[in-house]
Structures are given as structure tokens and as C-alpha cells.
C-alpha positions, 0 to 999 in steps of 0.5 A: 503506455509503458515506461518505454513508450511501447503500448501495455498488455494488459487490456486497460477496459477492463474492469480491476473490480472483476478480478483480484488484486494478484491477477492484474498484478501478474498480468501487469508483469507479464508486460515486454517492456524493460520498465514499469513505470507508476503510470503503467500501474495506475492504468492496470489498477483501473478503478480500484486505484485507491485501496490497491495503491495502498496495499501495493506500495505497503507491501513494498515495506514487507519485503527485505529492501535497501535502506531508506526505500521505505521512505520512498515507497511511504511518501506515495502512501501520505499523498493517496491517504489524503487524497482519500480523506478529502473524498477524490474519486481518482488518485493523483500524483505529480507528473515526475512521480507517475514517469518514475519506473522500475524494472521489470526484473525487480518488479517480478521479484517483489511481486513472487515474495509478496503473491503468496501472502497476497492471495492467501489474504484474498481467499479469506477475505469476502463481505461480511459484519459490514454495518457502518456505512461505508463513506465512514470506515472510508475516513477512518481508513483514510486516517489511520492509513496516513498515521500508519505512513508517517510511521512508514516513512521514517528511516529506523529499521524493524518498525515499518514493517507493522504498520505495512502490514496493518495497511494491507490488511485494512486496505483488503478490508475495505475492497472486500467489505470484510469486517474482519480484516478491517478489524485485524487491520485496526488492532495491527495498526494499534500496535505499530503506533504502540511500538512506535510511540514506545520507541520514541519514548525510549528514544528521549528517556536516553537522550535525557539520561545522556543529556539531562 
């Protein structure tokens, strides 16, 4: 059901698993409803909720946005990361949460900056150096995804963007059984909290100049 009421036009039986992420995306897009609203998008991602939520919600951290909406957008990622951790088979979220909606202009202009990255990552990505079972690299995604969404959810400009980015590439990663994007998506998420730890480290070296 749409944000207005109106039925979607997506076919919600339908598996997420047998098409790509950018599809159901678009299709979801195509909808004749003014709104999309976070329970229309958990009904379109279907099964796959978890690592699509991941890389839907970092993604949004990818494009240029107003002010504070990363951390708007980081709090969802903190709740499906520990959901995650703790092993739910579905994701879960307050009622107030899954009415909140956006149009469906915004929507679409989002999803035509971030499709082109989105797919380029999907071609390249396909099961391969898989060797740790996957109930593990499940709980170490899930970890470092939430300190990568702690890292999100702070209001200081130009430092959102990589652990974004090493969400989506981790999150790709485990849909796909991809070693290699999991990797990436490891040493991106090792230089996020570099610079993040960086950055707090100048932070109180100055306050302890002015301070001190």
C-alpha cells in the first residue's frame, strides 16, 4: 500500500533475489503515487530487505543533500545494523517510521544520480573467494556497518560520505558473495574511522590549545 493509500505497482510476490537491487529501485519509481513512504519500499525489497536497506539509506549520504539529513537517513542504518547483529530474519521498524514518506519527484532524482553507480557495482560484483561461512561475515558486517552509521549520523560535513560509501560496497559484498567487494568495503570502512578518529583527535588537540 502506498504512502496515499493507492494500491503499488510493483508486484510485491515477486522475488527481490531474481532481479537486481536498480531494478526494483526503478520500478519502485514508476509508482502513480505522489509519495513513497518507508513501508512502500520495505514491501518492494522483499526478502533482501536487510542489505538493500543498507545500501538505499548510505546511498543517500552519497548525493549532495541539506544539512543534517545524514542524520536522519543514519538513524535507520544504527536500527537495521543491530537488528542484523542480534540475527532477525526481517527488519523492523517503529510504525511512525515506516509512514514517513517522500515524494516521488525527490525520489526519482536521487535514484537517477545514485543508478549509475549502483549498476556499474552490480556488474562487477558475482560470487567469488567466499570462504568464511556466511552466519560470520554476517556479524562482522553487521558490526562494522553500525560503527560506520555512528560515524554517518554525526552533523560535521565531508566525513559521511566514506563510511557511506564502504556500507554500500560491504553491503553489495554480502548479496553477492563477493569477496572482493567485501574486502574494499572493509579497508573503505578502515579509512572512514581513520579519518574520523583523526578528526576527533584534532578536534581535542585544538580545544586543549584554546583550553588548556
Amino acid at each position: 500500500m502506498n504512502a496515499d493509500g493507492t494500491s503499488p505497482d510493483w508486484d510485491p510476490s515477486e522475488s527481490g533475489d531474481t532481479r537486481r537491487l536498480s531494478s526494483v529501485l526503478v520500478q519502485l519509481g514508476e509508482t502513480t503515487a505522489e509519495r513513497i513512504s518507508l513501508d512502500d519500499i520495505l514491501s518492494a525489497l522483499s526478502e533482501r530487505s536487510f542489505g538493500a536497506l543498507m545500501i538505499l539509506f548510505a546511498a543517500l549520504n552519497l548525493v549532495p543533500l541539506l544539512p543534517g539529513t545524514s542524520t536522519i537517513f543514519g538513524i535507520p542504518l544504527v536500527l537495521v545494523s543491530i537488528q542484523m547483529l542480534i540475527g532477525r530474519e526481517e527488519p523492523w521498524f517503529p510504525e511512525f517510521m515506516r509512514r514517513k514518506s517522500i515524494s516521488v519527484e525527490n525520489y526519482r532524482t536521487f535514484l537517477e544520480k545514485f543508478k549509475p553507480l549502483l549498476m556499474r557495482f552490480e556488474k562487477l560484483a558475482r560470487p567469488r573467494y567466499w570462504i568464511v561461512p556466511q552466519v560470520l561475515i554476517e556479524r562482522v558486517v553487521s558490526i562494522v556497518v553500525l560503527l560506520m552509521s555512528l560515524i554517518v549520523i554525526l552533523p560535521v560535513p565531508l566525513i559521511n560520505q566514506m563510511p557511506a560509501l564502504a556500507i554500500v560496497l560491504l553491503a553489495i559484498g554480502l548479496g553477492e558473495r563477493d569477496g572482493v567487494w567485501l574486502g574494499t568495503g572493509l579497508l573503505a570502512a578502515a579509512l572512514a574511522a581513520g579519518i574520523a578518529i583523526g578528526l576527533a583527535a584534532s578536534v581535542g588537540l585544538a580545544a586543549l590549545h584554546i583550553f588548556g
